[in-house]
FIGU-182627 format. One record per residue (C-alpha): residue in one letter; x, y, z. Coordinates in Angstrom, 1 decimal. Example, Ala and Ser with C-alpha at 12.3 -4.5 7.8 and 13.67 -1.06 7.14 Angstrom:
% FIGU-182627
- a,12.3,-4.5,7.8
- s,13.7,-1.1,7.1
% end
This chain:
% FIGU-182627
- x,20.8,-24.1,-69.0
- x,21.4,-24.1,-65.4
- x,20.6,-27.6,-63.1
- x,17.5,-27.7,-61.2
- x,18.9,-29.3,-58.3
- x,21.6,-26.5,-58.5
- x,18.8,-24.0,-58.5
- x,16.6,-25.7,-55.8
- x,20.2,-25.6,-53.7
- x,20.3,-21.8,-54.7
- x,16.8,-20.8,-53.1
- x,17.2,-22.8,-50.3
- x,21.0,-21.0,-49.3
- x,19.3,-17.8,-50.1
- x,16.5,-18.8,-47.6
- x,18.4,-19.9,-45.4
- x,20.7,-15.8,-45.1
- x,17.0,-14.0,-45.3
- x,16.3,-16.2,-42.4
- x,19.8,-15.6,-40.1
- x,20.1,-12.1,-40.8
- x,16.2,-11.0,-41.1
- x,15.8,-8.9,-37.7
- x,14.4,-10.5,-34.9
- x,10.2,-9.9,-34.6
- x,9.7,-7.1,-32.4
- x,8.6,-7.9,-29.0
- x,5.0,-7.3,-28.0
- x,4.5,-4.3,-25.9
- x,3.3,-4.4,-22.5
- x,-0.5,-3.7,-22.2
- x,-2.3,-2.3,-19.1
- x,-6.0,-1.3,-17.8
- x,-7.5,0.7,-15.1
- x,-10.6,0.4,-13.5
- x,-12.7,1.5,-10.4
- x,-15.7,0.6,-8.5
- x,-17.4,2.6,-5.3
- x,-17.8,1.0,-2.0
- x,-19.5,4.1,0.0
- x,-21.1,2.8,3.0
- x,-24.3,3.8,4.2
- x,-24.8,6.6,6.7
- x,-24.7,5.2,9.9
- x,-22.6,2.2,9.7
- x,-19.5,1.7,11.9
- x,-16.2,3.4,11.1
- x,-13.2,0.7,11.9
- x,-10.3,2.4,13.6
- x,-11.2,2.4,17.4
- x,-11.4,-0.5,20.0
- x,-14.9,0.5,20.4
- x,-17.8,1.4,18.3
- x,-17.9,4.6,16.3
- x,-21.0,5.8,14.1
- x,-20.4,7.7,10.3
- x,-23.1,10.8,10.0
- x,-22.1,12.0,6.7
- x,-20.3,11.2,3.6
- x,-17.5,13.6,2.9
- x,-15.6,11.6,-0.4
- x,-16.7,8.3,-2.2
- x,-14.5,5.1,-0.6
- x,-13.3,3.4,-3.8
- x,-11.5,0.5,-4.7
- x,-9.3,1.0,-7.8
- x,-7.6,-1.6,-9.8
- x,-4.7,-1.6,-12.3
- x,-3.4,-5.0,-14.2
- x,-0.8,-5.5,-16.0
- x,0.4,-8.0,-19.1
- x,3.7,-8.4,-20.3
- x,2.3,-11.3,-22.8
- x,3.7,-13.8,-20.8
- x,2.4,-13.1,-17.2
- x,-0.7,-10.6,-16.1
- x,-0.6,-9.0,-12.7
- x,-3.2,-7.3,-10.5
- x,-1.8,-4.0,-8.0
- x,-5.2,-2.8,-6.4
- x,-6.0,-0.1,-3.9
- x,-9.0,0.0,-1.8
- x,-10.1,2.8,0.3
- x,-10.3,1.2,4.0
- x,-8.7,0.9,7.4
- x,-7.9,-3.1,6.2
- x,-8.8,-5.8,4.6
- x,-8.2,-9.2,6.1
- x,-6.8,-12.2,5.0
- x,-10.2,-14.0,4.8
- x,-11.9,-11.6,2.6
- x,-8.6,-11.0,0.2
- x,-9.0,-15.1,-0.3
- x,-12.1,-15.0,-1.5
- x,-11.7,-12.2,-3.7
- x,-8.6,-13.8,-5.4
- x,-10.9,-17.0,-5.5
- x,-13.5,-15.1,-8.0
- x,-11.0,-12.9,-9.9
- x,-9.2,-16.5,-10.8
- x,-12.2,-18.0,-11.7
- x,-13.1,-14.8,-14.0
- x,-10.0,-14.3,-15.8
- x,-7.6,-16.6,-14.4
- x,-5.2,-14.2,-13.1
- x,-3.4,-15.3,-9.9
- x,-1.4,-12.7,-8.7
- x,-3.3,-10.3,-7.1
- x,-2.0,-7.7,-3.9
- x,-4.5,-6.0,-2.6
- x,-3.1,-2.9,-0.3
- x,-5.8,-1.0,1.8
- x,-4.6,2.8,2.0
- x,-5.4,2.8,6.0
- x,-8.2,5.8,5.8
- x,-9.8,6.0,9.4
- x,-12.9,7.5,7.8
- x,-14.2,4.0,5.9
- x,-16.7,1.6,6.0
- x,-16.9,-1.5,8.0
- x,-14.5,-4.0,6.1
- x,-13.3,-5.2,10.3
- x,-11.9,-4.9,12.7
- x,-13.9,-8.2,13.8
- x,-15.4,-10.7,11.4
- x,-19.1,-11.9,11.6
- x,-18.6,-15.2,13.4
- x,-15.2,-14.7,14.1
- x,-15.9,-15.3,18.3
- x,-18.6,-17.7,18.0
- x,-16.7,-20.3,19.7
- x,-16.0,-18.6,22.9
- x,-18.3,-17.9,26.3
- x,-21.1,-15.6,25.6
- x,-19.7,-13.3,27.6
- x,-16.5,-12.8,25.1
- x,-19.1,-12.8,22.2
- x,-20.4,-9.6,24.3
- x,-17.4,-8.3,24.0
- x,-16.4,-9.0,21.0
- x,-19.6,-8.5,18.5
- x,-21.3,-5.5,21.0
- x,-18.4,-3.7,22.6
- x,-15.7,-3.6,20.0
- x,-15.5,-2.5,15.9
- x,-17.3,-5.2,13.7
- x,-17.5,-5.4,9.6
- x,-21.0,-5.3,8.6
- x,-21.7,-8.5,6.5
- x,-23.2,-6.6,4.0
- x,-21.1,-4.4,3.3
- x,-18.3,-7.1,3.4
- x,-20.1,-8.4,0.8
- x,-20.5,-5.1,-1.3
- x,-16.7,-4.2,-0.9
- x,-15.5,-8.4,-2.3
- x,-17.8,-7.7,-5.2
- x,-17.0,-4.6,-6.1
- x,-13.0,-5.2,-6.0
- x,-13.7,-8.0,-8.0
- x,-15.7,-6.1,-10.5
- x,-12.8,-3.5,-10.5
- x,-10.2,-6.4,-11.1
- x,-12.4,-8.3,-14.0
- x,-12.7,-4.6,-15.7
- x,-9.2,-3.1,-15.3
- x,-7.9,-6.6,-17.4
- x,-10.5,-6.1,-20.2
- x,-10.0,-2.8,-20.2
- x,-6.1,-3.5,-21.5
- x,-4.6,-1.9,-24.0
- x,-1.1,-0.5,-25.5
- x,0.4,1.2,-23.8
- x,3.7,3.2,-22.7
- x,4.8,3.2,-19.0
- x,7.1,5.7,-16.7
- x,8.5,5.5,-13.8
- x,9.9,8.2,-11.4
- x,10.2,9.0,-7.5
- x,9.8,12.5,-5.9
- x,9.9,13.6,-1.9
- x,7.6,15.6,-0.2
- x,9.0,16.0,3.5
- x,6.1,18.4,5.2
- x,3.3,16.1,5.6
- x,4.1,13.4,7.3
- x,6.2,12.1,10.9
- x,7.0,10.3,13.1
- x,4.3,9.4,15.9
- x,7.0,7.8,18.2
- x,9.3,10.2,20.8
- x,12.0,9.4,23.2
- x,11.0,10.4,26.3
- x,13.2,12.0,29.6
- x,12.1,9.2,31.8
- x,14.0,6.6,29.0
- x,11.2,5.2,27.3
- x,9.5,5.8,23.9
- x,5.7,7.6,24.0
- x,3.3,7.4,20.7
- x,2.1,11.0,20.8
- x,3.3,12.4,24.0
- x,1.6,15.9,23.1
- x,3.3,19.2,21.7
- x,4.9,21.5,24.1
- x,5.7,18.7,26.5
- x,9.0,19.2,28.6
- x,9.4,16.2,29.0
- x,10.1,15.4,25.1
- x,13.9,14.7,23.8
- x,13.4,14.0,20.1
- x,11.9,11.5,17.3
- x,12.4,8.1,18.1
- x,12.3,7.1,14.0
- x,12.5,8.4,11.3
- x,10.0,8.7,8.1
- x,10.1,8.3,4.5
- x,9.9,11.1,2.2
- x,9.7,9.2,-1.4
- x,6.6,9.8,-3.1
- x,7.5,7.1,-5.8
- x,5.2,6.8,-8.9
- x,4.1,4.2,-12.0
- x,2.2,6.5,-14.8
- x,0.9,4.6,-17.7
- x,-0.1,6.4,-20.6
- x,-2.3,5.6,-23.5
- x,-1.6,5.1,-27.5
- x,-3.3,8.7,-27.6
- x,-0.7,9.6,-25.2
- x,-3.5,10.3,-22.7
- x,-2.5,9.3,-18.9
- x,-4.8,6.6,-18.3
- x,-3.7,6.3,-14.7
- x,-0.7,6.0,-12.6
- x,-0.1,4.2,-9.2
- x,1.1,6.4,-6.0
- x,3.3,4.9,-3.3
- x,4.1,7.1,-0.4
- x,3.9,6.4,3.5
- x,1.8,8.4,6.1
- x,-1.1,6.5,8.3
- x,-4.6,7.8,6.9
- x,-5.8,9.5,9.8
- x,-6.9,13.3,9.1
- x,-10.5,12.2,9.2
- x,-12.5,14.8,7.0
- x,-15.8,15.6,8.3
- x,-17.2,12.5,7.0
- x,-16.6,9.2,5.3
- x,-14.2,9.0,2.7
- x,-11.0,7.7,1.2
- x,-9.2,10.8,4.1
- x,-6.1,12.7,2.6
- x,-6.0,10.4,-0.4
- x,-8.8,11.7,-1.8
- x,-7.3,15.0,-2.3
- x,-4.2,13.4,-3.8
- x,-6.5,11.8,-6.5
- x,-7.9,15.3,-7.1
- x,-5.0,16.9,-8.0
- x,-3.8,14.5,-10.1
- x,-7.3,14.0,-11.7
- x,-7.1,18.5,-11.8
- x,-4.3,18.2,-14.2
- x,-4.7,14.8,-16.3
- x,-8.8,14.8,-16.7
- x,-11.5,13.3,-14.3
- x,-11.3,9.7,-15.5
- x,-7.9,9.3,-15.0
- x,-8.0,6.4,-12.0
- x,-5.3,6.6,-9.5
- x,-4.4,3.2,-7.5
- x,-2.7,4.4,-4.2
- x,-0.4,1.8,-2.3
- x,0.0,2.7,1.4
- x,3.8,2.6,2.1
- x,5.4,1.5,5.6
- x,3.7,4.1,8.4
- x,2.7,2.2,11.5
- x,4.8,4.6,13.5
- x,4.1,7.4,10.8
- x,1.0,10.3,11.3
- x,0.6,13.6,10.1
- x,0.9,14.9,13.0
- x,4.3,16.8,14.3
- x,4.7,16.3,18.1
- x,7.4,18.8,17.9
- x,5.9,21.8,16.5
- x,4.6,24.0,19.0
- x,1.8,25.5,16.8
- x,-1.6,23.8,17.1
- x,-3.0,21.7,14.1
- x,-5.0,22.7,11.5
- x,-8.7,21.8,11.6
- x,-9.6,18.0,9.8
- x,-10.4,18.9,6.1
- x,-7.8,21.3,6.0
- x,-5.7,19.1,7.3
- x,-6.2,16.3,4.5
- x,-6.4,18.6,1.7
- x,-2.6,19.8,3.4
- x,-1.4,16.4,3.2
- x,-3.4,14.7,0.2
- x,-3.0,17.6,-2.1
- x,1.1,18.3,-1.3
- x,1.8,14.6,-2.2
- x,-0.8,14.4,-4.9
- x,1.4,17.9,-6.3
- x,4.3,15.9,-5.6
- x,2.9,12.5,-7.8
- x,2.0,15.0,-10.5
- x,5.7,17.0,-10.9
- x,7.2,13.2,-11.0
- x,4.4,12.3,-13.6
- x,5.5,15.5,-16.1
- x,8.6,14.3,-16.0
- x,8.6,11.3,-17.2
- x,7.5,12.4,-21.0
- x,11.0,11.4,-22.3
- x,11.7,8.2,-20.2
- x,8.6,6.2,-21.2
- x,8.9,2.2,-22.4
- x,6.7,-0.2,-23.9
- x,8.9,-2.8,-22.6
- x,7.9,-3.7,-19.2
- x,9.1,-7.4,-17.8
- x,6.6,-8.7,-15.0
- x,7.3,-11.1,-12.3
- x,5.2,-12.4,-9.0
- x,6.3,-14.7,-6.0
- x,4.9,-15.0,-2.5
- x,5.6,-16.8,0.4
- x,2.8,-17.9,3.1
- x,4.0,-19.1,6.7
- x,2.7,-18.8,10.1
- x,3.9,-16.9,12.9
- x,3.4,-17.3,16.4
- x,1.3,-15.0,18.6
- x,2.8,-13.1,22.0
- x,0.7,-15.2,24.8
- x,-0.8,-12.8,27.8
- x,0.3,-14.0,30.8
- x,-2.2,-16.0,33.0
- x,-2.0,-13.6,35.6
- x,-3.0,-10.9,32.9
- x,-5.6,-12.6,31.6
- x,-7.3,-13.1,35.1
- x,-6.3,-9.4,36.4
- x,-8.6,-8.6,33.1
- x,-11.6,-10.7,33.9
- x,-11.6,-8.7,37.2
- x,-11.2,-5.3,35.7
- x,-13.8,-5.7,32.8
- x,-16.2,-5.6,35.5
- x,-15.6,-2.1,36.2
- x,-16.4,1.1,34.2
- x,-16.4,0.9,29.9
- x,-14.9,4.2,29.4
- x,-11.6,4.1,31.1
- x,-8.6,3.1,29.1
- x,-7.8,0.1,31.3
- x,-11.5,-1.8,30.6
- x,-10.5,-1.1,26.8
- x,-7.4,-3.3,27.7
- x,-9.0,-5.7,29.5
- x,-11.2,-5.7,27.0
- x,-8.7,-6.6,24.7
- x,-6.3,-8.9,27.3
- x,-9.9,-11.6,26.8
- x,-10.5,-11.1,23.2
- x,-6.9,-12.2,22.1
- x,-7.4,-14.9,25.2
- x,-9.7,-16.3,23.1
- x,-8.5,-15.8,19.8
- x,-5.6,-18.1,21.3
- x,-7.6,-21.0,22.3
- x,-8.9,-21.3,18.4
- x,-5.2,-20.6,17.0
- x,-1.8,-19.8,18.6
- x,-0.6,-18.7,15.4
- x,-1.4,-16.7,12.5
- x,-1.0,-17.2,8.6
- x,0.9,-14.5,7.0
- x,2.1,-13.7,3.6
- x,4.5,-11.7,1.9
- x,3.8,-11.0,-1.9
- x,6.7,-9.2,-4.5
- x,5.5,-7.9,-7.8
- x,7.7,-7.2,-10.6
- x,6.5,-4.2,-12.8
- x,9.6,-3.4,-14.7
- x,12.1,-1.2,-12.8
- x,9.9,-1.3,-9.8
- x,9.6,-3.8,-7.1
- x,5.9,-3.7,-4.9
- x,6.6,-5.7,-1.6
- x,3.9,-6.4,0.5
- x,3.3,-7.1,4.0
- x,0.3,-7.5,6.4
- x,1.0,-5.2,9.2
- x,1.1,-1.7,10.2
- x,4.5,-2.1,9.0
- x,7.0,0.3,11.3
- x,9.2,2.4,8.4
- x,12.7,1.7,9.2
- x,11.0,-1.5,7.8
- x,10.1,-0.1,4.7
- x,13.5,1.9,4.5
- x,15.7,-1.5,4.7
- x,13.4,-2.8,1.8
- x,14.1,0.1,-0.5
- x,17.7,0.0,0.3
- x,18.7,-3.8,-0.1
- x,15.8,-5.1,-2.3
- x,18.8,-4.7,-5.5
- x,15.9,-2.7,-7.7
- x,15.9,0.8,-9.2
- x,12.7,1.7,-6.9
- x,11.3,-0.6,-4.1
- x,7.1,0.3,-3.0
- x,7.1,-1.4,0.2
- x,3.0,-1.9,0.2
- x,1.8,-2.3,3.9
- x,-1.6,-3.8,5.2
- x,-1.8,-5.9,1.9
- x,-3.0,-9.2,1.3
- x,-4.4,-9.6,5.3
- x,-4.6,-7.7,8.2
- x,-1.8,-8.3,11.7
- x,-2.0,-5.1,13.4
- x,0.8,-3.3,14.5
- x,4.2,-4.8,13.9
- x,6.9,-3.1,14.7
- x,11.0,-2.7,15.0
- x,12.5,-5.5,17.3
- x,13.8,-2.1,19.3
- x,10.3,-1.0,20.6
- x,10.2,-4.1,23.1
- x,13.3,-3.5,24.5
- x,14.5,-1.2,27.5
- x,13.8,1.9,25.9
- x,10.9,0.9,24.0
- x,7.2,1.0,24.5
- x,4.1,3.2,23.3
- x,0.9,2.0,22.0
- x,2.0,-0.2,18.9
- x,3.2,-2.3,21.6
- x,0.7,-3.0,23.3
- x,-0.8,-6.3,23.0
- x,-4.1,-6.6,22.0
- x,-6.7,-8.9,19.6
- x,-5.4,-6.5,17.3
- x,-1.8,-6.6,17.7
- x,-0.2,-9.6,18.8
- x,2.4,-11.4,16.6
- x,6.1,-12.7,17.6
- x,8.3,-9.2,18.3
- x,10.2,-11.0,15.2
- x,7.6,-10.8,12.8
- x,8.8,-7.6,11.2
- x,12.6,-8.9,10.1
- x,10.5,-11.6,9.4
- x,8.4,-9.7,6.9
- x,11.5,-7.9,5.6
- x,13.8,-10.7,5.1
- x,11.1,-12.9,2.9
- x,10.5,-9.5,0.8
- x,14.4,-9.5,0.4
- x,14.6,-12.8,-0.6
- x,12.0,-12.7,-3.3
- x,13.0,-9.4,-4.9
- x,16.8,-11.5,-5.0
- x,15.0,-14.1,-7.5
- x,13.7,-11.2,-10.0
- x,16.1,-9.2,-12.3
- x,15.2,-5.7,-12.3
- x,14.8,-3.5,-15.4
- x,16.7,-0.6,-15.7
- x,14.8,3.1,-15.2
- x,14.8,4.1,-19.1
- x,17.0,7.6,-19.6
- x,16.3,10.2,-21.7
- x,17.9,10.4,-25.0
- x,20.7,11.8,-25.5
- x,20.9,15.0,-27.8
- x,22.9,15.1,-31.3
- x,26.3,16.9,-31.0
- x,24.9,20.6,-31.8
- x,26.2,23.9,-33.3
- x,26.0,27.1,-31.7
- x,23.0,29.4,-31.5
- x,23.7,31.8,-34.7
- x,22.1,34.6,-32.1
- x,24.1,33.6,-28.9
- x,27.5,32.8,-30.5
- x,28.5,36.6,-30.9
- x,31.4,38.4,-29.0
- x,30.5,41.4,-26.6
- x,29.2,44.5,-28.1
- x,30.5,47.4,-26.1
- x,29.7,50.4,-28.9
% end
């Protein structure tokens, strides 16, 4: 009869190999949810984009904001698109504010897609020149763009409905990744000129044109995340060209169409989160084709439904390539950065020349030259932030600008991952910001121009590049999953015959 203590000693060394060699518990799959809310504005509110006021007539498209969150198990983050010119840094505060006190997620980016045909989210805030002369507050809250506090109000709730849906919405999920180029829609705004200097749209057929001053970004780069009934539940689309073919009528512009055709192919409830990539200097318009532009809506359906094709071809192939396994990672950075100061002489040529008629160009700088005057006096400086989130292979880096694309193409080449989405206008609002190169000696053109708008340090862009750098060097990227590869085969008992000739 065998010992008890030598059979006690027995279970537990038999324990004890179960337990070293069992295998490892799997790990948890990453889970993700979609979800969208409408922020249409009324007929007859402004339309942000100008320096004055412009009036909507008709809706052509909803204006949507659509939301995706992601969790890995361990962290949960938020990539949302909302169809507007911007979305400043005030109203992105108090929107992380709620969606933290709803469901405690903290890292949020919220990228507006730039459409010129949206509803008043800016350009000015309500209240925003209430501490200067009443003869700036004329200028500011009757003679240039303003956001319509109720609508404000409309477009915080409804991203934050979006948000608090898409992360109860969550479920299993597998996820693809993939990057395609579509090189037809989309250029360069900004020509070197004869005379030495660089014009923003100096007009087709000009003599006086030598050739693109920039260059543009062709990569229509793509997240699709599918569903446990391998249903696409929704993807996000990252490509870079400003939002300016104005349908006749509000609406999310050429993006619109590039949600149809997606939404053609995969079903109508598939949601589709567009991240505007870096285009300050990047329209669909081509200076140097000497053919004269389609009319608006065919314009945006050219453009919205070529990258929107584009999105879909990467989508199909990514059938064999997708991963439950999806690491996340978020870090930001929040500084301030100094405005460009008019000169006094400037500011009191202005106070002379605002006296004279509205409609010339020159009032609309002067305009402007008192506005940012003011805007000084409060604050010399602005806070800025620059957000990176991790979603596997894929690194989103945001900034707060009309981000120039050489900008964007620096980021995608040193950021150290697979695919970068450099995410412009996100998480505030700075204007244009571009290349250190436009304010020199050959410089120039209208993203230069300093304005209430437009103002910060002519560093601001490295600035913006090199804290996006430096954040995506503290994450470790995820490999883009491969395609199996295929057994060693036999050949085809049809194909493996030698010629026939009689």
């Amino acid at each position: 009869m065998s010992s008890p203590r030598l059979g006690f000693r027995h279970a537990m060394l038999v324990l004890a190999c179960v337990t070293l060699f069992a295998a490892p518990p799997a790990k948890p799959g990453v889970r993700v949810g979609f979800a969208e809310r409408d922020i249409t504005p009324e007929v007859g509110m402004e339309v942000p984009g100008n320096y004055g006021k412009v009036y909507s007539k008709k809706i052509h498209d909803p204006c949507k904001v659509r939301a995706s969150v992601f969790d890995d198990g361990q962290k949960r983050v938020a990539l949302v698109g909302i169809d507007a010119l911007m979305i400043r840094r005030e109203t992105v505060q108090e929107i992380r504010s709620l969606v933290k006190a709803a469901t405690g997620i903290t890292d949020v980016m919220i990228g507006a897609s730039h459409s010129h045909s949206s509803g008043p989210i800016g350009m000015i805030l309500p209240g925003e020149f209430d501490h200067a002369s009443a003869e700036i507050q004329e200028l500011a809250y009757q003679k240039s763009s303003c956001a319509d506090a109720g609508y404000l109000k409309k477009a915080i709730s409804a991203t934050v409905e979006a948000i608090v849906a898409a992360d109860r919405s969550k479920a299993a999920v597998t996820v693809g990744y993939g990057v395609g180029h579509e090189s037809q829609v989309a250029f360069n705004r900004r020509l070197r000129m004869k005379n030495g200097l660089t014009f923003s749209h100096p007009g087709k057929n000009n003599p006086d044109v030598v050739a693109f001053a920039n260059p543009t970004d062709d990569e229509v780069g793509v997240i699709g995340v599918w569903g446990a009934d391998g249903k696409l539940t929704g993807c996000i689309v990252n490509f870079s060209c400003h939002a300016t073919t104005n349908s006749d009528g509000i609406g999310a512009n050429w993006i619109y169409y590039t949600e149809k055709v997606i939404r053609g192919y995969y079903g109508a409830d598939t949601k589709v989160v567009f991240l505007q990539g870096a285009c300050g200097d990047v329209t669909q318009v081509n200076n140097l084709d000497p053919k004269a532009n389609p009319a608006s809506d065919d314009w945006s359906q050219f453009v919205g439904g070529r990258v929107g094709a584009e999105a879909l071809k990467v989508l199909l192939s990514m059938s064999q390539t997708r991963t439950a396994e999806v690491p996340l990672a978020a870090d930001h950075k929040v500084w301030e950065i100094p405005r460009r100061l008019p000169a006094p002489e400037r500011v009191a040529e202005a106070r002379e020349r605002i006296k004279g008629p509205v409609a010339h160009k020159d009032w609309v700088w002067a305009k402007e030259t008192l506005l940012l005057d003011a805007l000084i006096a409060k604050k010399r400086a602005v806070e800025v932030e620059v957000q990176a989130i991790q979603v596997g292979p894929v690194v989103c880096l945001s900034n707060p600008a009309e981000y120039f694309v050489s900008y964007g193409l620096q980021l995608k080449k040193r950021s150290g991952f697979p695919m970068t989405f450099p995410v412009e206008l996100a998480n505030g609002c700075v204007g244009y910001v571009p290349d250190e190169e436009a304010f020199g000696p050959n410089g120039g053109g209208y993203e230069t121009r300093l304005t209430s708008y437009s103002n910060l340090d002519i560093t601001a862009g490295t600035q913006f590049m090199n804290v996006g750098l430096e954040l995506a060097a503290k994450m470790k990227p995820a490999k883009l999953p491969e395609r199996p590869n295929a057994p060693a085969g036999k050949p085809w008992a049809y194909g493996d015959q030698p010629p026939q000739l009689k």
